[in-house]
FIPA-911942 format. One record per residue (C-alpha): residue in three letters; residue number from 1; z, y, x. Coordinates in nm, 4 decimals. Example, Ala and Ser with C-alpha at 12.3 -4.5 7.8 and 13.67 -1.06 7.14 Angstrom:
// residues 2
+---------+-----+----------+----------+----------+
: residuo : num :        Z :        Y :        X :
+---------+-----+----------+----------+----------+
:     ALA :   1 :   0.7800 :  -0.4500 :   1.2300 :
:     SER :   2 :   0.7140 :  -0.1060 :   1.3670 :
+---------+-----+----------+----------+----------+
This chain:
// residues 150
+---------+-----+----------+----------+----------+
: residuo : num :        Z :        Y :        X :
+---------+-----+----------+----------+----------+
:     UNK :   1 :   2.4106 :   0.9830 :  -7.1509 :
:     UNK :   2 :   2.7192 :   1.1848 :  -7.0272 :
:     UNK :   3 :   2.7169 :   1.5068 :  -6.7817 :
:     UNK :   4 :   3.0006 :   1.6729 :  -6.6619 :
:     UNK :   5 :   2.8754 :   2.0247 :  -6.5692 :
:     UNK :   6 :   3.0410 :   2.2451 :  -6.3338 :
:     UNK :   7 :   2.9380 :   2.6061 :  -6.3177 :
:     UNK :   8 :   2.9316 :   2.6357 :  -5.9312 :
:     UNK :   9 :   2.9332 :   2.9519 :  -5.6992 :
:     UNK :  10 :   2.8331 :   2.6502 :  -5.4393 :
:     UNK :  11 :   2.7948 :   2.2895 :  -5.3751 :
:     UNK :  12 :   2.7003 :   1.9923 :  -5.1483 :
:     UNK :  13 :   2.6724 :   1.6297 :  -5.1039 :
:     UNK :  14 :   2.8004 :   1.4622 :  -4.8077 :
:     UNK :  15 :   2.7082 :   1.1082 :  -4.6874 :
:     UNK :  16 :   2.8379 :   0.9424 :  -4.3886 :
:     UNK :  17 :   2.9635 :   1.2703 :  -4.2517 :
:     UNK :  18 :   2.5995 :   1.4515 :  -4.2834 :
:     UNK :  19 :   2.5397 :   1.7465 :  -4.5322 :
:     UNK :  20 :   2.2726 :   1.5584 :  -4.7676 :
:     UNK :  21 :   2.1614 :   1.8264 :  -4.9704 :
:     UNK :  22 :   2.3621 :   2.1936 :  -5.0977 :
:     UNK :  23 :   2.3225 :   2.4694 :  -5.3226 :
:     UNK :  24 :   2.4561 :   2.8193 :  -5.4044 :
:     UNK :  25 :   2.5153 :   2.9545 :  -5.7880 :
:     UNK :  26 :   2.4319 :   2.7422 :  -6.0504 :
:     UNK :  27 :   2.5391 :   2.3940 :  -6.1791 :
:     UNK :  28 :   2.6965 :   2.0775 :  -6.0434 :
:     UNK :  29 :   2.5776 :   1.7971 :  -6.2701 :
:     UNK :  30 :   2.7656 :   1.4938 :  -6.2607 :
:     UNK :  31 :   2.5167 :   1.2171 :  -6.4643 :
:     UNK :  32 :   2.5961 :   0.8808 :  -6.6036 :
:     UNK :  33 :   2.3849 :   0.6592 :  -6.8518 :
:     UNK :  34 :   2.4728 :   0.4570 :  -7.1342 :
:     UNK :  35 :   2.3419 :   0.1052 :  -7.2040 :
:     UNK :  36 :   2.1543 :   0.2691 :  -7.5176 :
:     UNK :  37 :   2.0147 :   0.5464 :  -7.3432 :
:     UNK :  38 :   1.6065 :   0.6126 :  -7.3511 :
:     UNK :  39 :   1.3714 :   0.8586 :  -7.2184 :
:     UNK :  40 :   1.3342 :   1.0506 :  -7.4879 :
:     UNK :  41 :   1.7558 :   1.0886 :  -7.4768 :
:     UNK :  42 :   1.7130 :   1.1912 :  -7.1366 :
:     UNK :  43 :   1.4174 :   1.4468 :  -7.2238 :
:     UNK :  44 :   1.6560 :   1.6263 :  -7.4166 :
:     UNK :  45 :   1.9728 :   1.6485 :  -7.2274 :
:     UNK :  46 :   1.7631 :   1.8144 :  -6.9545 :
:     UNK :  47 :   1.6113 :   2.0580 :  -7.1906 :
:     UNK :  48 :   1.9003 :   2.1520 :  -7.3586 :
:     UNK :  49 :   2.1159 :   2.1804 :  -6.9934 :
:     UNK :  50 :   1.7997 :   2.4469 :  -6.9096 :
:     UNK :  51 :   1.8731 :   2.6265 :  -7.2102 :
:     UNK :  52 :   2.2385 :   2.6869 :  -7.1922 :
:     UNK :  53 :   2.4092 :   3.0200 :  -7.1402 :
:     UNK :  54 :   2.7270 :   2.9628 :  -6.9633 :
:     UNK :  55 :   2.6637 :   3.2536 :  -6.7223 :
:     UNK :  56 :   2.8386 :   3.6519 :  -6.7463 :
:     UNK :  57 :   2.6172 :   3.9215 :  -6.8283 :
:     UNK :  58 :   2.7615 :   4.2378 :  -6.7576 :
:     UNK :  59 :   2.9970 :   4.2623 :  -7.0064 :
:     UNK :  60 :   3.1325 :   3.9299 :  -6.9410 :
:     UNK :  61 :   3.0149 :   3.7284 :  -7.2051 :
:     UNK :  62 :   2.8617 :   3.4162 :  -7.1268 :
:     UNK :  63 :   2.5035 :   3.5435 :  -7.2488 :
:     UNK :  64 :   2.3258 :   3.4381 :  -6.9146 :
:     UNK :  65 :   2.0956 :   3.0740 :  -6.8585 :
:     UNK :  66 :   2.0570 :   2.9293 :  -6.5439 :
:     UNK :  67 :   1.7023 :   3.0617 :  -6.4740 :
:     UNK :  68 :   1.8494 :   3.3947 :  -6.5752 :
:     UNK :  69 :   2.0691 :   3.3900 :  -6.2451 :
:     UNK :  70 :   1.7875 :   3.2457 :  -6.0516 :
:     UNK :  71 :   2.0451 :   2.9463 :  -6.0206 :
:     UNK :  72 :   1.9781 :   2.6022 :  -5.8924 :
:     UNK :  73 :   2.1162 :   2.2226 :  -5.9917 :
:     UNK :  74 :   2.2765 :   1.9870 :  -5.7463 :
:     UNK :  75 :   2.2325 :   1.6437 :  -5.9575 :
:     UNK :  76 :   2.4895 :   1.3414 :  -5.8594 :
:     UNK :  77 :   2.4474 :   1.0178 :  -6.0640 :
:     UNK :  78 :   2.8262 :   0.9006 :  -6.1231 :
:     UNK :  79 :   2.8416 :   0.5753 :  -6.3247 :
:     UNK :  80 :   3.2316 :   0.5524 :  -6.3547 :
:     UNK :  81 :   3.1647 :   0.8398 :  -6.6305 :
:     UNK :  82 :   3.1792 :   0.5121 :  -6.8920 :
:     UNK :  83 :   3.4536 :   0.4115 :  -6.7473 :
:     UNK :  84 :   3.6868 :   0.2800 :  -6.9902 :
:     UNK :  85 :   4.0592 :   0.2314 :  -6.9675 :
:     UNK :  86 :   4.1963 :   0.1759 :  -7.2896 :
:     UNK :  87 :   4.3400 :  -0.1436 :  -7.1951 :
:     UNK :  88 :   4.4701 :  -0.2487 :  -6.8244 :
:     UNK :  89 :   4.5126 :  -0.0364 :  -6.5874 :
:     UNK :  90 :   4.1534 :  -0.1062 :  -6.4382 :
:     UNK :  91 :   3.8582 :   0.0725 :  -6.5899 :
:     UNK :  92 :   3.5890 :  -0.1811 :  -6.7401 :
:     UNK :  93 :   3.2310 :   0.0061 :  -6.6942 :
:     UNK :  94 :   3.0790 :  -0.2270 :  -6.9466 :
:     UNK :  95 :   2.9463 :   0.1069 :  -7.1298 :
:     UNK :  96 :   2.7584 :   0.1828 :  -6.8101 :
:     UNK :  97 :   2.3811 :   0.1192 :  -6.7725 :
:     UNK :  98 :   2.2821 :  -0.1704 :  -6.5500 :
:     UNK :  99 :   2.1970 :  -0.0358 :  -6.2057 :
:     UNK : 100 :   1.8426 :  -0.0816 :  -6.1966 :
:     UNK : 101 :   1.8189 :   0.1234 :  -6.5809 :
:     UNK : 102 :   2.0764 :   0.3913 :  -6.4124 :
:     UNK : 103 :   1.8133 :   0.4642 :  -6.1149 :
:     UNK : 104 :   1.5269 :   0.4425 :  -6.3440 :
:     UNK : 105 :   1.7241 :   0.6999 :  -6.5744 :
:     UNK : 106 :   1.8645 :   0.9120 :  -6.2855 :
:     UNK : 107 :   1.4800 :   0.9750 :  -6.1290 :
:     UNK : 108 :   1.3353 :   1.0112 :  -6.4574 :
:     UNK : 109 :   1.6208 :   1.2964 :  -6.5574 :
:     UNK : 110 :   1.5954 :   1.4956 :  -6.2310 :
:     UNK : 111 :   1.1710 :   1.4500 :  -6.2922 :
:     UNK : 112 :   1.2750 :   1.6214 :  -6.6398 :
:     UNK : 113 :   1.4528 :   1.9021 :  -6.4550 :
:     UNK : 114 :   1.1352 :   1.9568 :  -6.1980 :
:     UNK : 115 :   0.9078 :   1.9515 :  -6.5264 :
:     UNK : 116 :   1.1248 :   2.2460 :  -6.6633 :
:     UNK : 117 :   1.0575 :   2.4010 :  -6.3599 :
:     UNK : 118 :   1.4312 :   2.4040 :  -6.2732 :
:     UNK : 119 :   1.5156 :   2.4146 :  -5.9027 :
:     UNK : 120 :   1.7171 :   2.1241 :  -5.8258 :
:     UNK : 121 :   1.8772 :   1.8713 :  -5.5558 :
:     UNK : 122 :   2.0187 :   1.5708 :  -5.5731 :
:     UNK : 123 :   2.2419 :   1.2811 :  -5.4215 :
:     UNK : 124 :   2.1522 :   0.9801 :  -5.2933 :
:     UNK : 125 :   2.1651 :   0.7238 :  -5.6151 :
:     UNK : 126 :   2.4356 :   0.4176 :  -5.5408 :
:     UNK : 127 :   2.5638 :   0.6136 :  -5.2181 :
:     UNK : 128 :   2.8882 :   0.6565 :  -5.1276 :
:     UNK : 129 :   2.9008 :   1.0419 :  -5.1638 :
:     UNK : 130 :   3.1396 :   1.3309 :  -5.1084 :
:     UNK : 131 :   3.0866 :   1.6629 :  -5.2919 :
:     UNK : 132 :   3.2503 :   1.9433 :  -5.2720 :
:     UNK : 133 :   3.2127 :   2.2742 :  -5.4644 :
:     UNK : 134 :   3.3303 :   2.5802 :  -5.5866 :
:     UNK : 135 :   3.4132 :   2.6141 :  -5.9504 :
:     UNK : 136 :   3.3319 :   2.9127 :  -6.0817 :
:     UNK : 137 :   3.5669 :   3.0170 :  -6.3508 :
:     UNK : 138 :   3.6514 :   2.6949 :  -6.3379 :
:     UNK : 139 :   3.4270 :   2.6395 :  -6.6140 :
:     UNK : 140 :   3.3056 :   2.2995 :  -6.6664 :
:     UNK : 141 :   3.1845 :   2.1161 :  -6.9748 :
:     UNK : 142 :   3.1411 :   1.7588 :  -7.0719 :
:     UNK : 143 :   2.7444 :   1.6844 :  -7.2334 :
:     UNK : 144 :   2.7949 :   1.3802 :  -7.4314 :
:     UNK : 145 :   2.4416 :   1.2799 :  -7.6072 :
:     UNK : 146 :   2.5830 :   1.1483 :  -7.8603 :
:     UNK : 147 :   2.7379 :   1.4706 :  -7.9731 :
:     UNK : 148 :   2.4767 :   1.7206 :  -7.8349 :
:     UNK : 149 :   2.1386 :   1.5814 :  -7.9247 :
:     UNK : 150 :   2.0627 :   1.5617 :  -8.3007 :
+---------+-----+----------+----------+----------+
């Protein structure tokens, strides 16, 4: 499972010209699965995202979480996250989960986020989607399971 995580002063989806869903301060969550991904991989990343202090406290340290901020999550599935272009000039997304796993993953990760009591909206999974957002720093990270969950 990858995220790309954008700490956002705002954010929204946009689908055939009609404001799907938006949020103020908190995180945009771009989310892509892996063909080895699981549940219990999934369980995790959402945890650990609800745990992360990537927010200024007063002294401008990042000490804050996102429930500190009373922040919210805009969650967009993106499978061209596994896209790989190490040879050609065309990405192969043979890394990416099959599309039925990816919705099955994608539900069952924002499901995580509502379980953690996180307030969050989402995209439209296999839409053609336009978000927009303001960066907040710009400070954005990369969540690659592999390297985050032990």
């Amino acid at each position: 499972m990858k995220i790309v995580l954008q700490n956002v002063l705002k954010a929204e989806v946009t689908i055939n010209g009609e404001i799907y869903s938006k949020i103020n301060r908190g995180y945009l969550l771009l989310v892509s699965f892996t063909l080895n991904d699981n549940k219990e991989i999934i369980k995790k990343m959402a945890l650990k995202i609800s745990k992360l202090r990537l927010f200024m406290d007063e002294n401008g340290k990042t000490n804050l979480s996102l429930k500190d901020v009373n922040g919210e999550i805009l969650s967009v599935s993106q499978f061209t996250l596994y896209g790989d272009v190490r040879e050609g000039n065309r990405p192969s997304f043979t890394k990416s989960a099959k599309f039925e796993d990816a919705k099955i993953f994608y539900d069952y990760f924002n499901e995580c986020l509502k379980e953690l009591n996180i307030p969050y909206k989402t995209g439209v999974f296999g839409e053609d989607m336009k978000i927009s957002l303001i960066n907040d720093g710009p400070f954005t990270l990369i969540l690659d399971s592999e390297e985050v969950i032990k």
